[in-house]
VOBA-1610 file (N, C-alpha, C; in pm, whole numbers, padded with zeros to 5 digits, always signed):
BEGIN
Unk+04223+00272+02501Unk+04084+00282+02544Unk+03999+00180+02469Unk+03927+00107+02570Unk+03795+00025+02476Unk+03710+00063+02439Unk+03662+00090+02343Unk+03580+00118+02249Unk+03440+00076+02317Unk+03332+00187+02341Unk+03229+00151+02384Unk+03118+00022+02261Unk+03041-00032+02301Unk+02958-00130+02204Unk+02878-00023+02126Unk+02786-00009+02085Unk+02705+00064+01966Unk+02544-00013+01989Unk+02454+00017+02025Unk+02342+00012+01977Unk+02245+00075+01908Unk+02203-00002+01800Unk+02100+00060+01666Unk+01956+00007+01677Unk+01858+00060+01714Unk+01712+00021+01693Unk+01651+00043+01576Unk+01595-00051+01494Unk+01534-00063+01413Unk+01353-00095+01384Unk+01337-00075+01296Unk+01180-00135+01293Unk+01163-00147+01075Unk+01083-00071+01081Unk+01036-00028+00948Unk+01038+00058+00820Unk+01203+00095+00846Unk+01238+00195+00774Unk+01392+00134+00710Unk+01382+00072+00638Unk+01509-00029+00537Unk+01609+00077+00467Unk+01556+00180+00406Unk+01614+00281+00351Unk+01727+00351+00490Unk+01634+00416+00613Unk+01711+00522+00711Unk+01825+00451+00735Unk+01758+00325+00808Unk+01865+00190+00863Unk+02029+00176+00787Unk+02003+00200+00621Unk+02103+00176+00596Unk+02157+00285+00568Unk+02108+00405+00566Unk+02196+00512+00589Unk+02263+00572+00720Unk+02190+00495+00832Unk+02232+00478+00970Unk+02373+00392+00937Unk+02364+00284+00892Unk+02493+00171+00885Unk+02573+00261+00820Unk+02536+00287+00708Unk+02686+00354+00628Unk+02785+00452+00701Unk+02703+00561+00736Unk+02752+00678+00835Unk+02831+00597+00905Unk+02805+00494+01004Unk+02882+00429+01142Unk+02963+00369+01086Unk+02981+00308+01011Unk+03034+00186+00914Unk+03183+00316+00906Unk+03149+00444+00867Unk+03295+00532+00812Unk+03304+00629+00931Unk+03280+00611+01097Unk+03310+00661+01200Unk+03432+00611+01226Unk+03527+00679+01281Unk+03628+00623+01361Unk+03612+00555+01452Unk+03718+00413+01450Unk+03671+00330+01544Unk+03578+00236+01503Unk+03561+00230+01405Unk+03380+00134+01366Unk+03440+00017+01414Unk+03590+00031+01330Unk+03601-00166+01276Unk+03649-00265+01468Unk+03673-00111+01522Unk+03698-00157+01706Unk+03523-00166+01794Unk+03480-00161+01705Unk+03336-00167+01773Unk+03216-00243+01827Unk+03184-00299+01883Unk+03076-00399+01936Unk+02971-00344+01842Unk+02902-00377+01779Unk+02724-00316+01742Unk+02652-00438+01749Unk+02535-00394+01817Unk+02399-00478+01841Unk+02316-00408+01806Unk+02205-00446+01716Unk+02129-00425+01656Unk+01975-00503+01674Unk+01879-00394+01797Unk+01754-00435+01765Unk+01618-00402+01706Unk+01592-00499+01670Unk+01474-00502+01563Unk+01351-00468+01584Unk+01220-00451+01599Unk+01108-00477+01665Unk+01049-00578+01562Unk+00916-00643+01652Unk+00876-00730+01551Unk+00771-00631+01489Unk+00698-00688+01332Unk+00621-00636+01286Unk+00479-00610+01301Unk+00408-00500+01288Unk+00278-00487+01292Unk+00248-00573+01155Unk+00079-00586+01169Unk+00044-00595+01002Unk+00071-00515+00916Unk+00101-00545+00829Unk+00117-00450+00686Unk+00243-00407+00679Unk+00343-00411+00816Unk+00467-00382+00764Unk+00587-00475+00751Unk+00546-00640+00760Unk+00596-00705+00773Unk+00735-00740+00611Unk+00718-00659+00508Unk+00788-00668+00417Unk+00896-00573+00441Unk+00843-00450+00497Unk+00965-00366+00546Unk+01039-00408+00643Unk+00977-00486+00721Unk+01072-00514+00908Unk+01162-00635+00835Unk+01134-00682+00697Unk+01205-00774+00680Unk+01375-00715+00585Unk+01302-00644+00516Unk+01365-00555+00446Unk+01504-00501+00518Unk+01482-00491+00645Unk+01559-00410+00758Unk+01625-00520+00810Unk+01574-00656+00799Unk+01659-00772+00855Unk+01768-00792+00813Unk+01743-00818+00634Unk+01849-00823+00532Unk+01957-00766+00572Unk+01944-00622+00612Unk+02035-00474+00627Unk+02103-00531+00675Unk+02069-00583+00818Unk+02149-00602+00911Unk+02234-00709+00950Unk+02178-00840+00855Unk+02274-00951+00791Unk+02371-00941+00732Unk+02372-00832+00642Unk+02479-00811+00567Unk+02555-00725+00621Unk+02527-00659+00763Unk+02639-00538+00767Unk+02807-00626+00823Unk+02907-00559+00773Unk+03043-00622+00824Unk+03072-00440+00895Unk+03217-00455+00852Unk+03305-00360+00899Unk+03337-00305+01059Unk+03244-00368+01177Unk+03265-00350+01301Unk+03323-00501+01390Unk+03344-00471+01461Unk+03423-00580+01557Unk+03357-00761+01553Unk+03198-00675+01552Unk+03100-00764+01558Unk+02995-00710+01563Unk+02905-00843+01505Unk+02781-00751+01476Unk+02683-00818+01573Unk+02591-00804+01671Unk+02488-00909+01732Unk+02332-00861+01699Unk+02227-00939+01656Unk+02136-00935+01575Unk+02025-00962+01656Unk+01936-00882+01721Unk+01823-00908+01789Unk+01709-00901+01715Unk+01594-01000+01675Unk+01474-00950+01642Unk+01352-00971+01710Unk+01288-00908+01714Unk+01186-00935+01848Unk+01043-00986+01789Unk+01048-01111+01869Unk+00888-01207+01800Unk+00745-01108+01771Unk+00746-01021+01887Unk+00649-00947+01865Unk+00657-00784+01881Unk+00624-00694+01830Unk+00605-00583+01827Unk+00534-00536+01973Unk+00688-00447+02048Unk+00686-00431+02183Unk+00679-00260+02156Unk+00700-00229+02015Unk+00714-00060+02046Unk+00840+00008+02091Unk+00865+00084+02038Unk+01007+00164+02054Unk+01071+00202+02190Unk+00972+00233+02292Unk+01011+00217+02410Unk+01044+00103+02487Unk+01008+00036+02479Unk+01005-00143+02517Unk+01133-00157+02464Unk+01136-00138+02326Unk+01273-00213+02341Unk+01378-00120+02292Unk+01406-00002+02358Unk+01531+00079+02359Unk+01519+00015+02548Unk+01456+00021+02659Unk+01457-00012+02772Unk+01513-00149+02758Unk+01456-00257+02720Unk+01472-00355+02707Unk+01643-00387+02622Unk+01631-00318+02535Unk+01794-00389+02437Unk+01907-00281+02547Unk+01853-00150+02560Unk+02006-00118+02649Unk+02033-00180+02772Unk+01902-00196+02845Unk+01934-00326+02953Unk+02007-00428+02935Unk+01963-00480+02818Unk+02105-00622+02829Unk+02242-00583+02793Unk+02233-00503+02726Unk+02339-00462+02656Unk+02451-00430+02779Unk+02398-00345+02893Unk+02445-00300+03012Unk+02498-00427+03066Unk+02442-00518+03073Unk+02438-00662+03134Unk+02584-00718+03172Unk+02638-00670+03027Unk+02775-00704+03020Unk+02894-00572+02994Unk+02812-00522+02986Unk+02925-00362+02950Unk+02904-00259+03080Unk+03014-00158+03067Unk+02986-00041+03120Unk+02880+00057+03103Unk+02923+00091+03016Unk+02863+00200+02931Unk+02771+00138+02758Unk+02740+00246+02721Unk+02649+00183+02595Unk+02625+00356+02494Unk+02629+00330+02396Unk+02618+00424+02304Unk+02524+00356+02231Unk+02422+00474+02203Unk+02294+00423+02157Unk+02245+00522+02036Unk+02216+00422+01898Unk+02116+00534+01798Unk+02019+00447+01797Unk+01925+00551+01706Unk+01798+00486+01626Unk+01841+00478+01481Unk+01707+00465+01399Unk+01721+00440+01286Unk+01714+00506+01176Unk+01713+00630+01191Unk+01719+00747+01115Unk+01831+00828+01155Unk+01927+00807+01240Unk+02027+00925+01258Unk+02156+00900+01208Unk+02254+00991+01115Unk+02349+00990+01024Unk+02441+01086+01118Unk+02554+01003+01183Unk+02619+00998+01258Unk+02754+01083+01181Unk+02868+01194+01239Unk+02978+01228+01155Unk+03094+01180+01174Unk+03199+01137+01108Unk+03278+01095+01099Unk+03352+01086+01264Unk+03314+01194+01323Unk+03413+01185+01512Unk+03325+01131+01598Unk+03193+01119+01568Unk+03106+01064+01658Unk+03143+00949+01785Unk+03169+00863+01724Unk+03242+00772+01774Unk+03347+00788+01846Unk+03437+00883+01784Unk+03535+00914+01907Unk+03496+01007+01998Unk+03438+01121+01991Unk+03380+01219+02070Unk+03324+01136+02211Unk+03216+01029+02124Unk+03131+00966+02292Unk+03224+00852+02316Unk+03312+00805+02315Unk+03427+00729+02402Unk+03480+00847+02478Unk+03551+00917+02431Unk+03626+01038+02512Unk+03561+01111+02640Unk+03386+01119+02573Unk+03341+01210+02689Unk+03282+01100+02736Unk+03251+00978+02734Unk+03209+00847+02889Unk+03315+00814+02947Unk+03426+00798+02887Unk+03570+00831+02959Unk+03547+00940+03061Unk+03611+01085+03003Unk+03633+01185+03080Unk+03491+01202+03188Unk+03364+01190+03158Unk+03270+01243+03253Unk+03240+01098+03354Unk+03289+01016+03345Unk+03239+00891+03363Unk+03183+00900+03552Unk+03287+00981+03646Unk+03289+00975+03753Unk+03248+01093+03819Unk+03200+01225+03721Unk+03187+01357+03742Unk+03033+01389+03794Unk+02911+01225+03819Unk+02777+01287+03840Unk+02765+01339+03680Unk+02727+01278+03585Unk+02665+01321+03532Unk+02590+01235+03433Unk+02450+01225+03414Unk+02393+01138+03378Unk+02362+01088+03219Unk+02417+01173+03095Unk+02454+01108+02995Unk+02540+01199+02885Unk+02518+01135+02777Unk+02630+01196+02656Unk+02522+01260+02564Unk+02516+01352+02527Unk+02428+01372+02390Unk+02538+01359+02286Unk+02478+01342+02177Unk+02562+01351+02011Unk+02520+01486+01951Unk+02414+01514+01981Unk+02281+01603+01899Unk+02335+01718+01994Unk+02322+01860+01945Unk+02298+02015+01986Unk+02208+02049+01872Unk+02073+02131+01901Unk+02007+02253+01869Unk+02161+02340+01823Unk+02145+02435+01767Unk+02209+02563+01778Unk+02152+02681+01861Unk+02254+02643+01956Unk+02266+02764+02057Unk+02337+02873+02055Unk+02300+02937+02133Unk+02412+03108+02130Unk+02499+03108+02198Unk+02615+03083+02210Unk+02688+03056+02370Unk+02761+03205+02360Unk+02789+03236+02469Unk+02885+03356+02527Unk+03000+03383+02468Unk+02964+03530+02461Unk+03152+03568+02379Unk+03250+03505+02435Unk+03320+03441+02396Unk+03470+03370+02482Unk+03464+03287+02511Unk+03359+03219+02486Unk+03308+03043+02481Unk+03427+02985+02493Unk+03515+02910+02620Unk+03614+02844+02541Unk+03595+02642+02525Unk+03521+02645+02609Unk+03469+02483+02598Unk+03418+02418+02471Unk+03445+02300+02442Unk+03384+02223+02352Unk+03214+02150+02390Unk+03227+02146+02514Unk+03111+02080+02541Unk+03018+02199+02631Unk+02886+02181+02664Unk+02834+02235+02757Unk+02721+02159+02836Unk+02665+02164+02954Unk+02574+02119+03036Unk+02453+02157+03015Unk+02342+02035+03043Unk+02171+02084+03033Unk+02124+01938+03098Unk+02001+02018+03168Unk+01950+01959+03228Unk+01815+01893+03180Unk+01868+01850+03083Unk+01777+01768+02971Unk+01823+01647+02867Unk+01796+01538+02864Unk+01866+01445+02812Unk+01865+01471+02646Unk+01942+01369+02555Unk+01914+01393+02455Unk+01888+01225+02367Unk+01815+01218+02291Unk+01735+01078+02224Unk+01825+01084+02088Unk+01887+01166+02052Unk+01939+01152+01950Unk+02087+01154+01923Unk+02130+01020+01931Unk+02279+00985+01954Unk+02311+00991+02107Unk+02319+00892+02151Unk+02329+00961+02278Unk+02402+00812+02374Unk+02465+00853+02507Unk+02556+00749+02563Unk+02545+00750+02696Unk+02537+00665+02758Unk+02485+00643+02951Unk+02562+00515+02969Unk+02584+00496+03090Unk+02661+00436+03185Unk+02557+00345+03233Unk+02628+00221+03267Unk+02493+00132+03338Unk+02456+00187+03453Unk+02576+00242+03568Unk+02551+00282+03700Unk+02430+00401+03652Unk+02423+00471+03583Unk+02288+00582+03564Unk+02182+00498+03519Unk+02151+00427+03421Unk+02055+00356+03378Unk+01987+00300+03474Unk+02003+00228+03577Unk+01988+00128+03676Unk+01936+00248+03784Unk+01965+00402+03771Unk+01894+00480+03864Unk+01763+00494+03791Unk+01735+00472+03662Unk+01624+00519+03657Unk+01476+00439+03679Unk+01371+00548+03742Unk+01259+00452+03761Unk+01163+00462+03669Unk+01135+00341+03589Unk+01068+00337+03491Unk+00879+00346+03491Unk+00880+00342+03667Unk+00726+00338+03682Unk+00711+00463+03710Unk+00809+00586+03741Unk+00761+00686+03796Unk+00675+00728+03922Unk+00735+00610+03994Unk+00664+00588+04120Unk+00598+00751+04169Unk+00673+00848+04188Unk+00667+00959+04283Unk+00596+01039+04193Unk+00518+01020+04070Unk+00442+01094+03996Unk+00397+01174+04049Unk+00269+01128+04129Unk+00129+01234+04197Unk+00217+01329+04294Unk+00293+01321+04336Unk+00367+01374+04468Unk+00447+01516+04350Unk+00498+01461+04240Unk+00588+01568+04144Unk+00505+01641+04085Unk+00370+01609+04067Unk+00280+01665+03932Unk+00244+01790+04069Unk+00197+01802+04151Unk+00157+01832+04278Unk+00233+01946+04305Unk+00362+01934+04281Unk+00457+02046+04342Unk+00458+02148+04202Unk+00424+02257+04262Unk+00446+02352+04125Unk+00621+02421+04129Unk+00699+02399+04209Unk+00844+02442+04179Unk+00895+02326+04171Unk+00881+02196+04142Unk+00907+02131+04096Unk+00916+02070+03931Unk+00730+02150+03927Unk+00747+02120+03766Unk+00779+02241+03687Unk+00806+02364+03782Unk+00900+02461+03717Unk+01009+02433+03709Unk+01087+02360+03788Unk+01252+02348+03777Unk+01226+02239+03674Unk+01181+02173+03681Unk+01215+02013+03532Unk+01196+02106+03448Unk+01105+02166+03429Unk+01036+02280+03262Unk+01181+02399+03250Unk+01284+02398+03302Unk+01361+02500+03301Unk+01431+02429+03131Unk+01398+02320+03084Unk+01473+02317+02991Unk+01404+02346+02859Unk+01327+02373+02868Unk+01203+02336+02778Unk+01071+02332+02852Unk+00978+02448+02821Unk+00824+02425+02918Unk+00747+02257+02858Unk+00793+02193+02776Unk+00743+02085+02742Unk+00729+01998+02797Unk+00824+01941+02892Unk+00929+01842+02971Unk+00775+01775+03037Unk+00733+01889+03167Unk+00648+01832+03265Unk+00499+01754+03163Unk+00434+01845+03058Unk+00328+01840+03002Unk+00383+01643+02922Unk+00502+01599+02891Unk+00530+01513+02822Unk+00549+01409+02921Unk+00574+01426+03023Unk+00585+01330+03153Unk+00463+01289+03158Unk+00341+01436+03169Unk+00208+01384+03231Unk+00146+01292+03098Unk+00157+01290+03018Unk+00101+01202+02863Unk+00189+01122+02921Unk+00281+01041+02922Unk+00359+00897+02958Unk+00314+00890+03052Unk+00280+00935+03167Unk+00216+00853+03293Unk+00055+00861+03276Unk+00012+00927+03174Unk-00150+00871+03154Unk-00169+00781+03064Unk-00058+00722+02957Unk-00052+00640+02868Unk-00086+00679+02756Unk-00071+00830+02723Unk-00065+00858+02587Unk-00008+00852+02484Unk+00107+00878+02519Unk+00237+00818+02489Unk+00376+00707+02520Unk+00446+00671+02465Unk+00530+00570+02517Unk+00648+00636+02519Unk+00693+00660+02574Unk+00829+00728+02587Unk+00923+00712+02686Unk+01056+00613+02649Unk+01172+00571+02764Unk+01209+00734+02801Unk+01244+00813+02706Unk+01322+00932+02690Unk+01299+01058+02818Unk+01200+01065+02810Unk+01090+01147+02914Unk+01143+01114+03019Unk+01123+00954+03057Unk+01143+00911+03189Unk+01261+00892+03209Unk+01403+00881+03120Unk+01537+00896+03186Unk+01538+01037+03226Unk+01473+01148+03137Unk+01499+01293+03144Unk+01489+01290+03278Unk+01382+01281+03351Unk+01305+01248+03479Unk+01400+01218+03582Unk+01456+01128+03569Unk+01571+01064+03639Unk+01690+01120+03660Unk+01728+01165+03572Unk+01831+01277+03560Unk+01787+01387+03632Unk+01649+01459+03634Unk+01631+01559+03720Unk+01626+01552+03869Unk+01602+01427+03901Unk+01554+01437+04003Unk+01699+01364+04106Unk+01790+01308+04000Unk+01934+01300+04100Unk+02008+01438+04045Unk+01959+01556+04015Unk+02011+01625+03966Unk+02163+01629+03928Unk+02210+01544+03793Unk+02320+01509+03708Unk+02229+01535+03561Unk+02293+01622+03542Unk+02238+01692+03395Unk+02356+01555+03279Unk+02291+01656+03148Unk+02343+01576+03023Unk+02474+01666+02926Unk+02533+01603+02891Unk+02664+01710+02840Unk+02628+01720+02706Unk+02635+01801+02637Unk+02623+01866+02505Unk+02735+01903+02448Unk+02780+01830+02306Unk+02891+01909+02208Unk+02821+02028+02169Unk+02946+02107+02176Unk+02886+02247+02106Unk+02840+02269+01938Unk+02863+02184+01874Unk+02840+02113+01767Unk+02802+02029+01717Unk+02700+01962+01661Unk+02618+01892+01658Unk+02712+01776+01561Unk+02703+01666+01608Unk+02783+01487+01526Unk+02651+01390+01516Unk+02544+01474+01497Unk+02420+01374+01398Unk+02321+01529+01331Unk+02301+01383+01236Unk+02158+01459+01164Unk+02077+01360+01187Unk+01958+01401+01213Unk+01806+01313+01232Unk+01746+01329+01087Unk+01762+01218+01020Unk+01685+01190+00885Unk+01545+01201+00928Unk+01489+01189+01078Unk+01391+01107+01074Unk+01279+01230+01084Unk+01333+01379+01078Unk+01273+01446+01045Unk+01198+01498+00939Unk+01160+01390+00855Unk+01139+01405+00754Unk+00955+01371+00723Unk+00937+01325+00849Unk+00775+01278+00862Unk+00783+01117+00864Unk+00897+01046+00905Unk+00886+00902+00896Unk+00858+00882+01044Unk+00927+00938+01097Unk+01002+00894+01276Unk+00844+00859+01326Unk+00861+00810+01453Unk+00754+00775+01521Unk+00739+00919+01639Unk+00831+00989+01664Unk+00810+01078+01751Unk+00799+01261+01726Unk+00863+01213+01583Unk+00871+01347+01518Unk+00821+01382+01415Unk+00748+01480+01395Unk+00643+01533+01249Unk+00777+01629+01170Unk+00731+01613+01009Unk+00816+01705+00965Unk+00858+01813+00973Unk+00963+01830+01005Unk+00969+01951+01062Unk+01189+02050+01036Unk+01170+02159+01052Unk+01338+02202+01005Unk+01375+02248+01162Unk+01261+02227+01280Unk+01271+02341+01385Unk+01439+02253+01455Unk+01439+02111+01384Unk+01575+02100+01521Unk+01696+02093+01425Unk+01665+02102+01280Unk+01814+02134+01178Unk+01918+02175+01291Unk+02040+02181+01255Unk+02182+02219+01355Unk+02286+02222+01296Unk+02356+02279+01308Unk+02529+02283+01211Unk+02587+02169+01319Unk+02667+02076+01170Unk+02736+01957+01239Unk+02877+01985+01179Unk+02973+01897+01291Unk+03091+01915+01245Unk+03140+01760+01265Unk+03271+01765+01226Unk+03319+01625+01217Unk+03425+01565+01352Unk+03452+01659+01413Unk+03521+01642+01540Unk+03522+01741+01676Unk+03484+01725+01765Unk+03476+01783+01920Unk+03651+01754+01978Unk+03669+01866+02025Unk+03824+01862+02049Unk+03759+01827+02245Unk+03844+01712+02279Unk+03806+01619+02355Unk+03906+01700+02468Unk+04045+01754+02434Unk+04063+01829+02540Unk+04058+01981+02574Unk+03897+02035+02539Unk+03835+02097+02553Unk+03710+02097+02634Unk+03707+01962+02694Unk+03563+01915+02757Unk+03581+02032+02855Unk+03422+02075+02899Unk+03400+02174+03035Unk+03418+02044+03167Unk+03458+02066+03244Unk+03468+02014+03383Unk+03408+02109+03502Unk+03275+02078+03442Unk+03169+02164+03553Unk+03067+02190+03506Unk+03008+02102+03652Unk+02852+02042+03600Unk+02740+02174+03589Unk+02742+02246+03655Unk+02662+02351+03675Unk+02653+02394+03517Unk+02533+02470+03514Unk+02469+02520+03391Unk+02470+02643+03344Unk+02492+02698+03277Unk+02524+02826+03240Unk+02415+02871+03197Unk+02381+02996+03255Unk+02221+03037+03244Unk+02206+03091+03107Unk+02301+03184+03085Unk+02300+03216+02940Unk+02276+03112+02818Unk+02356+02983+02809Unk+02356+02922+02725Unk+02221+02790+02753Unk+02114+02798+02867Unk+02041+02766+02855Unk+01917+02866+02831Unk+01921+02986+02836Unk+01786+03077+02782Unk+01789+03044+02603Unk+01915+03055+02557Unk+01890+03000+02396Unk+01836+02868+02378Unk+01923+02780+02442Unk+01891+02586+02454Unk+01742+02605+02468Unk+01682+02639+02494Unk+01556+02608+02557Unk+01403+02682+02451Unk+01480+02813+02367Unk+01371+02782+02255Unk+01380+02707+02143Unk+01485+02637+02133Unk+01432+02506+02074Unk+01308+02405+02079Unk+01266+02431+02228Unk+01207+02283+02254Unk+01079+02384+02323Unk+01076+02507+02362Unk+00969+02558+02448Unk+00791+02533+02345Unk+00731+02512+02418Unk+00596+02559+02325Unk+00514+02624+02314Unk+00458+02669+02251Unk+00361+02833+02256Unk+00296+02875+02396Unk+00270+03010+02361Unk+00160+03031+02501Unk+00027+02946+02491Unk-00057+02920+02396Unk-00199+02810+02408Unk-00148+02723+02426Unk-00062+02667+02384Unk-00049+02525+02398Unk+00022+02487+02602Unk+00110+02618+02632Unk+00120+02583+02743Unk+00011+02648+02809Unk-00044+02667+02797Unk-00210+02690+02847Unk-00303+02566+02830Unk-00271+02511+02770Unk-00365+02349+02736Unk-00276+02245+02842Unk-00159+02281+02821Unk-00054+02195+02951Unk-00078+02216+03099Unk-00097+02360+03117Unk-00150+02391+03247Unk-00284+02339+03285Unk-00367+02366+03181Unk-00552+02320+03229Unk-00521+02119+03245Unk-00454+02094+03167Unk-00411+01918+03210Unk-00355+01899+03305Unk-00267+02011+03383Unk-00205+01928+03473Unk-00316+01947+03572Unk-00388+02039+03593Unk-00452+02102+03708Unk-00573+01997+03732Unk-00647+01956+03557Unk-00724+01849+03552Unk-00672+01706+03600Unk-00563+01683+03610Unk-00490+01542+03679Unk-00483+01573+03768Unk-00478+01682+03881Unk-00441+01718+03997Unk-00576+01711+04095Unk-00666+01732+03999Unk-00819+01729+04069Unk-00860+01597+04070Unk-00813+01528+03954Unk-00856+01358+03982Unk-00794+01295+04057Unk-00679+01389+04127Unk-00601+01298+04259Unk-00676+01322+04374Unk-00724+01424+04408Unk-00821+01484+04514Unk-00934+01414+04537Unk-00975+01408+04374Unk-01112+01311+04411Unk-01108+01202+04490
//
C-alpha cells in the first residue's frame, strides 16, 4: 500500500509545530511518507514567530520528503487549508491532513491509510483521527463508527469528495429556509446550522463548516475510530478556533484494529445521542441561534 502524503498547516505557534513534527516523525510509516507543510504568511507583530516555525520546518528529516510552502501574505487558516489541500489533491488521491497543535499516536498513520483504503469506494465522505468519548452499545463489536459530521482534527478525504464541495454555499437562502433541513444537519450537534449561518455572513472563516455541509447534503457521513489517535494541544487557549477548554479531552490509544472497520454507512442512533453532547449548546444560546436564523430569514423577505 502507498502511503498517503501528510499535510501540516502552520502559522504562529513554533513550540505546537514541533510537537506536531515529533509525534509524526515516530508514527508508523513516517519515513514512507510525503509531508507538505503550509505556512501562512505573517500578520504584524508575529513575524518572529511565523519565522520561528520556518526554521521547524527546514530542519524536519525523517519522512520520504518534505515540501515547504510559505505564503507571501497572510490568507488565514481557511484560505489556506482550501487552498494547500487543493494542490496537494492535484497530484494525489487522497490527502491526510493536520494542523499545528495536534499530537498524533503512534497508529495514526496507519489507521488513516487502512481506513482511505477500506472506505475509499463505500460513499463516504472522510476519515476522522479525533473521537469525543462516546457511549457505544453493549457488544460494540466495531472499531470504527459513522457520523454525520466531519472532523478538523486529524482528519483524511479523497480528492473525488473534496472537488464535491461547494465552497460558496450557493443553496444557502434556500437551506437556512427549510426548517427540516436545518434540523437534520443539527442532528449532530445543534451547533452545525447556527455555525454555517456566521460563515455565510462572514463572521467567521471556516473551510470545516462548509465540507461538514457538503457531506450533508450528498449525504456520506464521516467515519470515527472508536478511540481517539490525536490530542489537540491547541486546547489550551492558543488555537484560532478553540478557547480553553477540557470539554473535547478523549481517551487515546495507539492502534485501531483495521480489520474491525464497520462496513455500514448508516448511523447508529444510540451512539449518536452520546456523540452529540459533546458539541450541542445550551438552551440560551440555542435560543440566540434561533432568533439569528429567523433574523436572516426576514432579511431574505425583505
Amino acid at each position: 500500500m502507498n502511503n498517503t502524503p501528510v499535510v501540516i498547516f502552520a502559522y504562529n505557534r513554533p513550540a505546537h509545530f514541533q510537537q506536531t513534527v515529533d509525534a509524526l516523525a515516530l508514527a508508523d510509516g513516517a519515513e514512507e511518507t510525503d509531508l507538505h507543510i503550509f505556512i501562512d504568511g505573517a500578520r504584524k507583530g508575529d513575524e518572529a514567530s511565523v519565522q520561528k516555525t520556518i526554521d521547524i520546518a527546514r530542519n524536519i528529516s525523517k519522512f520520504k520528503s518534505v515540501e515547504i510552502v510559505c505564503r507571501k501574505n497572510n490568507i488565514g487558516l481557511a484560505q489556506n487549508i482550501i487552498g494547500g489541500v487543493s494542490d496537494v489533491l492535484k497530484n494525489n488521491e487522497s490527502v491526510i491532513v493536520l494542523e499545528d497543535d495536534l499530537i498524533v499516536s503512534k497508529g495514526f498513520l496507519k489507521y488513516m491509510n487502512n481506513a482511505l483504503e477500506f472506505y475509499r469506494d463505500k460513499n463516504i465522505f472522510s476519515i476522522a483521527g479525533y473521537t469525543p468519548d462516546v457511549d457505544f452499545p453493549p457488544g460494540y463489536k466495531f472499531s470504527t463508527y459513522m457520523m454525520s459530521r466531519n472532523c478538523s482534527w486529524g482528519w483524511a478525504t479523497w480528492r473525488k469528495k473534496w472537488e464535491k464541495t461547494d465552497w460558496q454555499v450557493a443553496d444557502f437562502d434556500d437551506f437556512i429556509r427549510d426548517q427540516d433541513e436545518c434540523k437534520a444537519f443539527n442532528k449532530a450537534g445543534n451547533d452545525l446550522t447556527a455555525m454555517l449561518l456566521r460563515q455565510h455572513k462572514g463572521e467567521i472563516g471556516s473551510w470545516s463548516i462548509r465540507f461538514c455541509y457538503a457531506g450533508f447534503k450528498h449525504g456520506e457521513p464521516t467515519v470515527y475510530p472508536i478511540k481517539s489517535l490525536i490530542i489537540n494541544g491547541g486546547a489550551d487557549g492558543s488555537g484560532t478556533n478553540v478557547n480553553k477548554t477540557h470539554r473535547y479531552e478523549s481517551k487515546t490509544v495507539d492502534y485501531i484494529d483495521a480489520k474491525a472497520f464497520i462496513n455500514d454507512k448508516s448511523i447508529d442512533e444510540r451512539i449518536l445521542k452520546s456523540f452529540r453532547k459533546t458539541y450541542n449548546c445550551s438552551l440560551f444560546r440555542q435560543t440566540i441561534n434561533m432568533l439569528k436564523r429567523w433574523q436572516y430569514i426576514a432579511g431574505i423577505k425583505s
